[in-house]
C-alpha positions in Angstrom: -20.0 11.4 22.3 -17.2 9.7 20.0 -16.6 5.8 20.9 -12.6 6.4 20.4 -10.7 8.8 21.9 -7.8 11.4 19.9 -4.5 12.4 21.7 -2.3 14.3 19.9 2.0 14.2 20.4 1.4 11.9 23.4 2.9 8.5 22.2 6.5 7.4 22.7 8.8 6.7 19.8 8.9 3.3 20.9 5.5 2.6 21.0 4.8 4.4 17.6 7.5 2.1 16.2 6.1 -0.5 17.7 2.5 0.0 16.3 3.5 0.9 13.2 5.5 -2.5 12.1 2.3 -4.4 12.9 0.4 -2.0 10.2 3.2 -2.0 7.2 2.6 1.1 6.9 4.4 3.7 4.4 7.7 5.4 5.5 6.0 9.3 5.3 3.6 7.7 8.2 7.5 6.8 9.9 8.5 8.6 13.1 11.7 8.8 11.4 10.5 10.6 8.3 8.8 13.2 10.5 12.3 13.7 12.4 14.0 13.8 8.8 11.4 16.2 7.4 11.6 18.2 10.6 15.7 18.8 10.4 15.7 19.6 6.6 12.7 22.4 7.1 12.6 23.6 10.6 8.6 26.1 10.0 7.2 22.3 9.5 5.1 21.3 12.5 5.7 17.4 13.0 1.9 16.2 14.4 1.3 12.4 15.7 -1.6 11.1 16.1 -3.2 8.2 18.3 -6.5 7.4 18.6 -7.9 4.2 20.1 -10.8 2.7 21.8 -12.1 2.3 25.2 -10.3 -0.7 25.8 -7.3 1.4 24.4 -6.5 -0.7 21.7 -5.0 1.5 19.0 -7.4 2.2 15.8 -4.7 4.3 13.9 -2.0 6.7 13.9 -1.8 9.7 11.8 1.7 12.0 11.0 0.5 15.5 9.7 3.3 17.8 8.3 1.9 21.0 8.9 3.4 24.3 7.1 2.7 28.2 7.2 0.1 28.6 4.0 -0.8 32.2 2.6 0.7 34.1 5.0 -2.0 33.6 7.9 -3.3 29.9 7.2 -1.4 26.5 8.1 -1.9 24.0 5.4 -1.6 20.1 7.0 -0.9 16.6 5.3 -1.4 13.5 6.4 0.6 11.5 3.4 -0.3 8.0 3.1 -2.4 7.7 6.2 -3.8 7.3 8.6 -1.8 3.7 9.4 -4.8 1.3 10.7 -3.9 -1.1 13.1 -5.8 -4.6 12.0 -8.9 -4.6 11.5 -10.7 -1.5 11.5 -14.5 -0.7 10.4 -15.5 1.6 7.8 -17.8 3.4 10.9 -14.5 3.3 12.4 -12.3 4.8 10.1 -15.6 7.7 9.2 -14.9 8.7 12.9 -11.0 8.5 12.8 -10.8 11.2 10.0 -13.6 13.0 11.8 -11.4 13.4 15.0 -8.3 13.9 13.1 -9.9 17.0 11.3 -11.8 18.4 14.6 -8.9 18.3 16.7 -6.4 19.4 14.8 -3.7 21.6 16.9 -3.5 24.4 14.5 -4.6 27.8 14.3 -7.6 28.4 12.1 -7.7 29.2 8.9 -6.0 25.5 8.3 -6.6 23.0 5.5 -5.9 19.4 6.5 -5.5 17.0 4.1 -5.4 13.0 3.3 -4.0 10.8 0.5 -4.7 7.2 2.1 -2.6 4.5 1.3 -6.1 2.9 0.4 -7.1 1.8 -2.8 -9.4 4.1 -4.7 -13.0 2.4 -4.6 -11.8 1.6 -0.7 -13.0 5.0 0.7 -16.4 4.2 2.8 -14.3 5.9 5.7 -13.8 9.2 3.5 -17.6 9.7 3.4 -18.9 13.2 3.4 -15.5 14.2 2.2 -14.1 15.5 -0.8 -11.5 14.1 -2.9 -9.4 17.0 -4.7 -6.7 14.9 -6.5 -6.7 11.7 -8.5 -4.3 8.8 -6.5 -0.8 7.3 -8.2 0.1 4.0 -8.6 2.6 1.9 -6.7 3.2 -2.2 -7.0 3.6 -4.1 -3.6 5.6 -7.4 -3.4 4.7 -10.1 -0.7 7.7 -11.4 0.5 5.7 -13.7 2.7 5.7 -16.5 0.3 8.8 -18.5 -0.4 11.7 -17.8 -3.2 10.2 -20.1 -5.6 7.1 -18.6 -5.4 8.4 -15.2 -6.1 10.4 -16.0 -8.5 7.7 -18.1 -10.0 5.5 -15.0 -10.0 7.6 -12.6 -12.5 6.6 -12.4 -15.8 8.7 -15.1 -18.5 10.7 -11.7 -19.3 11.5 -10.4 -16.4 12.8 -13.8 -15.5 14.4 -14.3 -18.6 16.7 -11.3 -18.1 16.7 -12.2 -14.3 18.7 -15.6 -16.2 20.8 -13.9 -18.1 22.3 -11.4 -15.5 23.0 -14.3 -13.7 25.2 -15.9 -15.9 26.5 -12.6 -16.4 30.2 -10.8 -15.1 27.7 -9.1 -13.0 28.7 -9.3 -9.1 26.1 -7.5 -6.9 27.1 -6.9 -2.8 25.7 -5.2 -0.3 27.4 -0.9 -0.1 28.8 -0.1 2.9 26.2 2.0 4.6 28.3 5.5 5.5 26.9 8.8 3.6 29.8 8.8 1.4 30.1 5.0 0.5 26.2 5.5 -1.3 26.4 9.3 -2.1 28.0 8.0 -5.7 24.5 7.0 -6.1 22.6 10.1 -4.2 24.2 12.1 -7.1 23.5 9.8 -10.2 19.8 9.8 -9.1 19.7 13.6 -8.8 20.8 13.9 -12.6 18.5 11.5 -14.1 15.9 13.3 -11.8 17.1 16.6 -13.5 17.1 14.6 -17.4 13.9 12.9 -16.7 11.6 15.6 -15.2 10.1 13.6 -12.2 9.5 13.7 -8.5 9.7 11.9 -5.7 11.5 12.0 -1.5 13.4 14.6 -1.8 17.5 13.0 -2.0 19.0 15.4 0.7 16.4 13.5 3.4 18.2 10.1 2.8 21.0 10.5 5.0 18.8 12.7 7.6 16.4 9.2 7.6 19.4 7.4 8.2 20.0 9.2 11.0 16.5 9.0 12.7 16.2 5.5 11.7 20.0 4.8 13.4 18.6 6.7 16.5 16.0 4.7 17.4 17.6 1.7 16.9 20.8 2.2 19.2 23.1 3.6 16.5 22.8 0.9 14.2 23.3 2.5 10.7 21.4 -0.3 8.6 17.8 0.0 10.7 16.1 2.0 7.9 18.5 1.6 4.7 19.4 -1.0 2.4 21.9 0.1 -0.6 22.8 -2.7 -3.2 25.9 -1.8 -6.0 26.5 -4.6 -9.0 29.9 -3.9 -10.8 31.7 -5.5 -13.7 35.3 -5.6 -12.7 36.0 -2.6 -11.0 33.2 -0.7 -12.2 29.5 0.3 -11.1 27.1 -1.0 -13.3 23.8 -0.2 -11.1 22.6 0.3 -7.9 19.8 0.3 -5.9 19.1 2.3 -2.3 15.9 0.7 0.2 14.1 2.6 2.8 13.5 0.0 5.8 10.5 1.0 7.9 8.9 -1.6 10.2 8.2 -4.7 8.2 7.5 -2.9 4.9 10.3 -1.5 2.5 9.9 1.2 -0.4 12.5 1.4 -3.6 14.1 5.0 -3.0 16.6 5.2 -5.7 18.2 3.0 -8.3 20.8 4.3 -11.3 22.4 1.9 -14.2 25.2 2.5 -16.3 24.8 1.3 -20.5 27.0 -1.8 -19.3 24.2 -2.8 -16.5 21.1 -2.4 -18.9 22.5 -4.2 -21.5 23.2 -7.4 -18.6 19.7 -6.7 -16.9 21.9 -5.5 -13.6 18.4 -3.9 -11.7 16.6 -7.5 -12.3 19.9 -8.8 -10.4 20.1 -6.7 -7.6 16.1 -6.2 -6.9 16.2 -10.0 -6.9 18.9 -9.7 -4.4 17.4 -7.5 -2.4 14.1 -9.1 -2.2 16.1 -12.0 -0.7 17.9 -10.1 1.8 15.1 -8.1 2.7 12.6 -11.0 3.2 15.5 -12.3 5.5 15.5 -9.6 7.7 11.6 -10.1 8.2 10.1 -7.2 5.7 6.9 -8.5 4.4 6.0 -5.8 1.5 8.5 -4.4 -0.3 6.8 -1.2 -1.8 8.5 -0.5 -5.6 7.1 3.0 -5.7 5.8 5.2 -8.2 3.6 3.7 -11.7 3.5 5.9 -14.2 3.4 4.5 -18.1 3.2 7.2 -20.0 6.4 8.8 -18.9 8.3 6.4 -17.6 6.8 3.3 -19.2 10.1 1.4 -19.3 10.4 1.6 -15.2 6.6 1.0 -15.0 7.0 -2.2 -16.7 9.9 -3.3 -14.8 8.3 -2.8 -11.8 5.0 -4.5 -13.1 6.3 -7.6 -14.5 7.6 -8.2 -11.3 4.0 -9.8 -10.5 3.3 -7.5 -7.6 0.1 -5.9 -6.7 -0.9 -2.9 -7.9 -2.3 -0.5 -5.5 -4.4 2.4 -7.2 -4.7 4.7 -4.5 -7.9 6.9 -3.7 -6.1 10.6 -4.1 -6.3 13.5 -1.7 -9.0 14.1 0.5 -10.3 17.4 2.4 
């Protein structure tokens, strides 16, 4: 008989929110992400998972996106989860996946997978299962510490052009947060997207997370977004867009004009929006995607920033 128990769709969106700040947890594990996901392609099945112990303490939660596969099959992902919520054992964690997999409300044949937002080497709770895909990259800021120590931690660089934007025309505000006061940006992103050949949450979900994020947070347009413009005179230079989820934040999109490279206008505003977001209580601020051979110029901007890297361990079925 398992020590923790599974229940499946049973949790409130508050208390999912709720569990899921203490756990800085990635924004696909977001109740607003499934909502989003849900809206944009109605065949997904939206699956949440709790599972706790006796005492009902929580052990994790685990969003599965589950889709119609080869006709008669349902292929499921759990991406970047399970969340664990503190401290959980490796036994624990085994027996979590175990449950997740066994009880599973979809019609065989299914194929349930996990990338755990777990480094790779981490994976004592993945035991007796197989791992399919190799794990990306992503660096993680701590905004815990103080300003001068995260400004003390970037590279002599990154701080050096950090300088020089600042004594640049440069003036970086927060956008106002209506659809069309950040699509400028939505559409700058899908072209360099387009140029540059790479992947990542797809851009017609941003104002769909608004939404869910506004929803559970009584209308209040800024719960889950964070969009920063820098301009010289009347013109955009750069921009950056932030999902908010619980106390962690994830770099979504960010554009630059010639003018903006050439006065370091990203180091500007992701110093701004470190500050602002650490004032609002965030405590990671997740810069995405690390990849140096094709886009080695973002992989060092993100690195020399002096965050952690997190290898993670890849897919797992």
């Amino acid at each position: 008989m398992s020590r923790l128990a599974i229940s499946w769709n049973e949790l409130s969106r508050v208390q999912w929110d709720a569990a899921l700040a203490s756990a800085s947890a990635s924004y696909q594990q977001d109740w607003a992400y499934g909502v989003a996901l849900k809206a944009a392609s109605p065949s997904v099945d939206i699956l949440r998972a709790s599972i706790a112990r006796p005492d009902s303490s929580l052990v994790a939660l685990a969003q599965i996106a589950a889709r119609p596969f080869a006709l008669i099959g349902r292929f499921a992902l759990c991406t970047f989860g399970p969340a664990w919520i503190g401290d959980v054992s490796p036994d624990d964690r085994h027996e979590a996946y175990r449950l997740l997999r066994k009880s599973l409300p979809q019609r065989w044949p299914r194929l349930l997978v996990f990338t755990p937002d777990e480094p790779a080497g981490d994976t004592a709770g993945l035991k007796l299962m197989s791992c399919v895909m190799t794990g990306d990259a992503t660096v993680l800021v701590d905004l815990t510490q103080d300003e001068a120590a995260l400004r003390a931690n970037f590279e002599s660089s990154w701080r050096n052009k950090l300088s020089k934007a600042e004594r640049s025309d440069l003036v970086v505000q927060k956008s106002g947060l209506k659809p069309a006061q950040y699509r400028w940006l939505i559409d700058a992103e899908a072209k360099q997207r387009q140029k540059r050949g790479y992947r990542a949450m797809p851009l017609e979900l941003t104002e769909r997370w608004q939404d869910a994020k506004a929803d559970g947070a009584k209308g209040d347009r800024g719960a889950g977004l964070a969009v920063f413009r820098a301009d010289i005179g009347r013109d955009a230079a750069a921009g950056m867009l932030f999902l908010i989820h619980g106390s962690r934040a994830t770099y979504h999109v960010g554009w630059t004009s010639n003018a903006g490279r050439d006065n370091a206008a990203h180091n500007l505003i992701l110093w701004t929006a470190i500050k602002e977001l650490k004032a609002r209580g965030v405590a990671v601020l997740d810069l995405g995607g690390v990849n140096t051979q094709s886009g080695a110029g973002i992989a060092r901007f993100k690195l020399e920033t002096g965050g952690a890297v997190l290898r993670r361990a890849g897919a797992y079925v």
